[in-house]
N, C-alpha and C positions, 0 to 999 in steps of 0.2 A: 317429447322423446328426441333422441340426438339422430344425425342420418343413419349413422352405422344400425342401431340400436332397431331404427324402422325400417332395415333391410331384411331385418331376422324375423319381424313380427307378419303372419301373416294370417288374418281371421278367418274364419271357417266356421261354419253352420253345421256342427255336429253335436251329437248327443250321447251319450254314456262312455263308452271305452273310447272310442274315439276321440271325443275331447278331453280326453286324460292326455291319450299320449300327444296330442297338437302343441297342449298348453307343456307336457315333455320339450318336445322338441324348439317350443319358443323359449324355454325359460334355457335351453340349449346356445340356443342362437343368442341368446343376452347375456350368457357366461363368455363367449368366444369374443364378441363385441366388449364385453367389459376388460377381460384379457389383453385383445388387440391395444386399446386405448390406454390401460397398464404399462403396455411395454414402450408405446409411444412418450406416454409421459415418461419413465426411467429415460430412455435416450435422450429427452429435452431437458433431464436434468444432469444428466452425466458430460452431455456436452456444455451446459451452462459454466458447471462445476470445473471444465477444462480447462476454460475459458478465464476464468479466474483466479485458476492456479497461475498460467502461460502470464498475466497481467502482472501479478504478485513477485513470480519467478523474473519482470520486466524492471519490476522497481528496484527488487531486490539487488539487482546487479546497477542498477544505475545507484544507488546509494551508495555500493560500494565502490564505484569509480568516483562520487563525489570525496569519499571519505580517504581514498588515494590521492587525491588533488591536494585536501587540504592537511594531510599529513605531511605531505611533498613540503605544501607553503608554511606551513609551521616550524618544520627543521629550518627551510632557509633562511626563517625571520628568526630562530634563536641564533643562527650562525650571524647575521647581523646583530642582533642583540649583544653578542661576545663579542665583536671587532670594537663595538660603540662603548663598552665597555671598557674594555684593553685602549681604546684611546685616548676617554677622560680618566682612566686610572694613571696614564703619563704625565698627566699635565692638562690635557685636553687638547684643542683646540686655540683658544683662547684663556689666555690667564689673569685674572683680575687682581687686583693688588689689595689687599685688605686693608681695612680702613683704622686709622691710630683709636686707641683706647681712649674715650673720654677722661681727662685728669680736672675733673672740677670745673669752675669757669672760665669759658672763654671770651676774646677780646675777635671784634670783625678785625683787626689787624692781623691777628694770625693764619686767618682765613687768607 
């Protein structure tokens, strides 16, 4: 039996009506003990459960300031992407000269 449980119980050496109402009153005492440890447990889950939310509600908000970060670096890098664009659409940077059309055989002199 738990402590609470064996505060309520208490034996006695009686016989007829009187241990009717004893084992009354223990089985009294073992409802209010079962009750008390009811209510204990709800509070150790209701705080559990707080507890989880509050963590949840924690990530929840830090994902969302990842997800503002890499929104942020995404526009900046298509606004690069269109400069680098807009550049080699010019000309580029550097221009290479294309190379002549093969006409058949060549001689290392022409080289």
């Amino acid at each position: 039996m738990s402590k609470e449980v064996a505060e309520y119980v208490k034996p006695m050496d009686t016989s007829g009506r009187a241990r009717k109402a004893s084992r009354s009153r223990d089985m009294l005492g073992l409802t209010d003990g079962l009750q008390s440890m009811n209510e204990q447990l709800r509070d150790y889950v209701l705080e559990s459960l707080d507890s989880v939310e509050n963590k949840l509600i924690d990530r929840g908000d830090n994902l969302e300031a990842m997800m503002t970060t890499l929104k942020e670096e995404s526009a900046e890098l298509k606004g690069e992407l269109t400069i680098y664009k807009a550049v080699s659409g010019n000309g580029g940077l550097a221009v290479t000269p294309k190379p002549k059309e093969f006409k058949g055989i060549g001689s290392a002199r022409d080289v």
